[in-house]
C-alpha positions in Angstrom: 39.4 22.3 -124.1 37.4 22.5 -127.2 36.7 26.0 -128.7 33.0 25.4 -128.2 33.0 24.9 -124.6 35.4 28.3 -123.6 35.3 32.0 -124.0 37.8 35.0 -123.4 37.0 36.4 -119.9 38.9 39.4 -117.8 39.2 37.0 -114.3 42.2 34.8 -114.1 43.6 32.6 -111.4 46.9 35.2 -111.5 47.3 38.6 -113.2 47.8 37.6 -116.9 51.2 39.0 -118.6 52.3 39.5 -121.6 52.4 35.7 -122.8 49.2 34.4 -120.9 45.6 34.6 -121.9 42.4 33.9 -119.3 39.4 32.3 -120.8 36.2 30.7 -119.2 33.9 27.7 -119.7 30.3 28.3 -121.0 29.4 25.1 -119.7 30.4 25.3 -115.8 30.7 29.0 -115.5 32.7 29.2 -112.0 35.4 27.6 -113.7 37.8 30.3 -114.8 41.2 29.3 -116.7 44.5 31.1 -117.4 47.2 29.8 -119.5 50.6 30.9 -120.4 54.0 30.0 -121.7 57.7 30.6 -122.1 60.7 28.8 -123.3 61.0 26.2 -121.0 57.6 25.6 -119.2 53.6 25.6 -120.6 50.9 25.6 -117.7 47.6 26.5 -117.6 46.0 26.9 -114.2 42.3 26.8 -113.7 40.3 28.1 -110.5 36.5 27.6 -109.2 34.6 29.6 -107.2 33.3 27.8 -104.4 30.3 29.7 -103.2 29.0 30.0 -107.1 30.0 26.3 -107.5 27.5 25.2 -103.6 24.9 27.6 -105.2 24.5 26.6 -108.5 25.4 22.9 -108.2 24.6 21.5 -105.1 20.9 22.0 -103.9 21.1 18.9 -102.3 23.7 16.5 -101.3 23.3 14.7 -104.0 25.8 14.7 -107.3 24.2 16.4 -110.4 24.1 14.3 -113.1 26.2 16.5 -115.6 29.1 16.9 -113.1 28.4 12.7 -112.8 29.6 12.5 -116.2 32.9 14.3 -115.4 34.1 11.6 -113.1 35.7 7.8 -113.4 33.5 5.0 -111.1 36.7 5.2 -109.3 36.1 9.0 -108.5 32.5 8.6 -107.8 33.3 6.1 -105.4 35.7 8.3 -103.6 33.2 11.4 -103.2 30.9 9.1 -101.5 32.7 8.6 -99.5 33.3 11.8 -98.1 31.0 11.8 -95.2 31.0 16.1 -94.6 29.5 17.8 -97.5 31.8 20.4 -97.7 34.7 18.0 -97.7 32.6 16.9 -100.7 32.5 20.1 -102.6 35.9 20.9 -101.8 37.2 17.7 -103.7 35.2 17.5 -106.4 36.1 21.3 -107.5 39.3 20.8 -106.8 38.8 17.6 -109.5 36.9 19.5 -112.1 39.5 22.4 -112.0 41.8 19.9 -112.4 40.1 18.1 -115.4 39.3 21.2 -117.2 42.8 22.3 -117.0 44.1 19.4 -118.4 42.1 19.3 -121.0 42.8 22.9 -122.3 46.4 22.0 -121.6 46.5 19.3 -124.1 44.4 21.0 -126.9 41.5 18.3 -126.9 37.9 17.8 -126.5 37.9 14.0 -124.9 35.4 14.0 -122.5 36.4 14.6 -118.8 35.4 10.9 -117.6 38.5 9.6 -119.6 41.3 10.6 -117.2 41.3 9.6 -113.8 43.5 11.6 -111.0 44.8 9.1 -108.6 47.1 9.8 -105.8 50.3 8.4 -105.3 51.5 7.3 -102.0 52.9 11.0 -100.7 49.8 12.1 -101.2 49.9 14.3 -104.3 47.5 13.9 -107.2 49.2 12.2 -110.3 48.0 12.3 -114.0 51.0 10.3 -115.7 54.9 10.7 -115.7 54.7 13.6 -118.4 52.6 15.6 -116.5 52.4 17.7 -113.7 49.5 18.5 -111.7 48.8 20.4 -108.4 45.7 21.1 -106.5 44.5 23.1 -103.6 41.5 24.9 -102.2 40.3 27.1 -99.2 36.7 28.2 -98.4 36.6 30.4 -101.3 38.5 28.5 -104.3 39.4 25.6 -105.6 42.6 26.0 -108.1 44.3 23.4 -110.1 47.4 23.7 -112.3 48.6 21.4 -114.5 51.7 21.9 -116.5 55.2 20.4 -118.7 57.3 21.0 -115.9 57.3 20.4 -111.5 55.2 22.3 -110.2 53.1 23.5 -106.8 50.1 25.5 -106.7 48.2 26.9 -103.6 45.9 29.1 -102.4 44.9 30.7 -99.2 42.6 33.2 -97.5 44.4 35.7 -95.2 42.0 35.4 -92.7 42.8 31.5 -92.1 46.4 31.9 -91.4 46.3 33.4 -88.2 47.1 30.4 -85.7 50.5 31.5 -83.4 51.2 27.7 -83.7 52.2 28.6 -87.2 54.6 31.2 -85.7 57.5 28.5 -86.1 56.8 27.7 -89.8 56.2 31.4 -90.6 59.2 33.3 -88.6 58.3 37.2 -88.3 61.6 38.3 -89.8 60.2 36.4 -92.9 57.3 38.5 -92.5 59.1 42.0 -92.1 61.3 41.4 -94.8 57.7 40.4 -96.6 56.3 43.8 -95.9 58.7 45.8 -97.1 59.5 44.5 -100.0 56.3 43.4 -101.0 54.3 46.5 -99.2 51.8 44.7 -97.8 50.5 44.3 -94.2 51.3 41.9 -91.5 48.5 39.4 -92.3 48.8 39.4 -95.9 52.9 39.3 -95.6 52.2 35.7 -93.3 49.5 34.1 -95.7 51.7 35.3 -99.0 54.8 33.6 -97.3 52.9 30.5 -96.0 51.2 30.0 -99.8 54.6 30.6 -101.1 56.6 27.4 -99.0 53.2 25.3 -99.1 53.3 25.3 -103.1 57.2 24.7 -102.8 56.4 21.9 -100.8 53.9 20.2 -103.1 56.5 21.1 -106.3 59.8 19.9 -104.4 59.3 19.2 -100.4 59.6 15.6 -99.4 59.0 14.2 -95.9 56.1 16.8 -93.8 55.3 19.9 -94.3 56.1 21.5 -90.9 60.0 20.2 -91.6 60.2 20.9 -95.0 59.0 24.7 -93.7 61.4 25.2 -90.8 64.4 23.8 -92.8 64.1 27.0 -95.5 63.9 30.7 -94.9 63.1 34.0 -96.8 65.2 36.3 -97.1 64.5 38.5 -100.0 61.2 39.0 -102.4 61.0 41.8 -105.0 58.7 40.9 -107.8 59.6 39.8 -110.5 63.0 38.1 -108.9 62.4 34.9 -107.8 62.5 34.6 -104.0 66.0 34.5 -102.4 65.9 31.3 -99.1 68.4 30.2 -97.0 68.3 26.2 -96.0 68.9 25.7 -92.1 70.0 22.1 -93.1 72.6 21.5 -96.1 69.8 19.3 -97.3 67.2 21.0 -97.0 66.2 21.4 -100.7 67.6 17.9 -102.1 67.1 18.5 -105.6 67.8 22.3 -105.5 66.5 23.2 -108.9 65.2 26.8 -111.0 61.9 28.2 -110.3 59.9 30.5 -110.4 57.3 32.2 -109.4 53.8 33.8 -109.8 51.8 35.0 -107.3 48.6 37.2 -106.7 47.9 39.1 -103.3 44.5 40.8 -102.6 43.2 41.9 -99.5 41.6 38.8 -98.8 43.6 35.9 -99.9 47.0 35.3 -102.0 47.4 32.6 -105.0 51.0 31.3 -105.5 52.4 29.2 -108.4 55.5 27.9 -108.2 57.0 26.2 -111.3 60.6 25.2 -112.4 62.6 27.3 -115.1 65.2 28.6 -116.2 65.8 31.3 -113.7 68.5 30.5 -111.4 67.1 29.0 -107.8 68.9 31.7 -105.3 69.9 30.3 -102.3 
């Protein structure tokens, strides 16, 4: 992003360390980006805040003509298409947060129009081969991450994940092994663990989700180790690489980032 168009701001995606710094765009001010890198991985994750973004934006149904410019025909075409406004919103933040991040990533000023996110035929957004990108969004956010390395990026409000059908994707000795460690409460303990294997899923998983969540289980997670799973199915993980993870619990929703590195994957 060029140095014009961002600004150093206190509200990040995740709880900035040492090596990551949050800054925010002047020109589409619910867009809020943090960035930061080690050794072996450099992502920068960028998040929108929905119910500025429906205020400030979207008076009407119709497209404003500034975020026009931030799409390909392609894209435009696509949120027509969209028949539910929310649907609507929900994309197109999830695109701009996507855009912006990119941007920044790659040190540039193009303008956002020049790269189109498609989506390949599993379903997940792709920029190119060299880099990685991950999306999601719930009614409050929309969060992007885009980085050097695989990667999977979700977030959630606890009040969404409540469903008992979800019981068998989210087992409760997950969540009391969740609680303890993590000393949180039942509600937050499912949401944290179902962000957690949802952005695994979109870094690693192949085949659906609901398999791909049954087949691994948490055992162990103590900030800052990585998580420690078990695999029901030798399987399970394919390509059972290093990651790690970042994550941010509140009492209203989690944000998890999972990214390969060079910390060992415990299973």
């Amino acid at each position: 992003m060029c140095q014009s168009d961002i600004t150093c701001d206190n509200r990040s995606l995740f709880s900035p360390g040492s090596s990551a710094t949050a800054v925010t765009s002047v020109l589409l001010p619910e867009i809020a980006i943090t960035e930061w890198s080690e050794p072996s991985a450099s992502i920068v994750c960028a998040t929108i805040d929905l119910e500025k973004f429906r205020r400030d934006w979207f008076i009407d149904e119709r497209l404003p003509p500034l975020l026009i410019e931030s799409l390909t025909v392609d894209e435009i075409h696509q949120f027509e298409r969209f028949p539910i406004q929310k649907r609507r919103l929900e994309w197109l933040a999830g695109r701009l947060a996507a855009k912006y991040a990119l941007r920044h990533f790659r040190g540039g000023s193009s303008a956002l129009s020049a790269t189109t996110i498609r989506r390949q035929q599993n379903g997940r957004p792709f920029i190119d081969d060299q880099t990685y990108l991950s999306i999601s969004h719930c009614r409050r956010y929309a969060v992007a991450a885009i980085g050097n390395v695989p990667l999977g990026i979700d977030t959630e409000l606890c009040a969404a994940v409540r469903a008992q059908s979800l019981s068998e994707l989210v087992l409760a000795t997950e969540v009391a092994a969740v609680m303890t460690t993590r000393q949180c409460d039942n509600q937050q303990a499912r949401t944290l663990i179902w962000s957690l294997k949802e952005a695994l899923y979109k870094a690693c998983g192949e085949g659906s989700f609901a398999a791909f969540a049954q087949n691994i289980f948490l055992t162990d997670w103590q900030e800052p180790v990585s998580p420690r799973w078990q695999c029901h199915e030798a399987n399970a993980l394919a390509d059972p690489r290093h990651w790690c993870v970042q994550s941010r619990l509140t009492d209203a929703g989690v944000n998890v980032l999972v990214y390969r590195s060079g910390q060992e994957w415990q299973l």
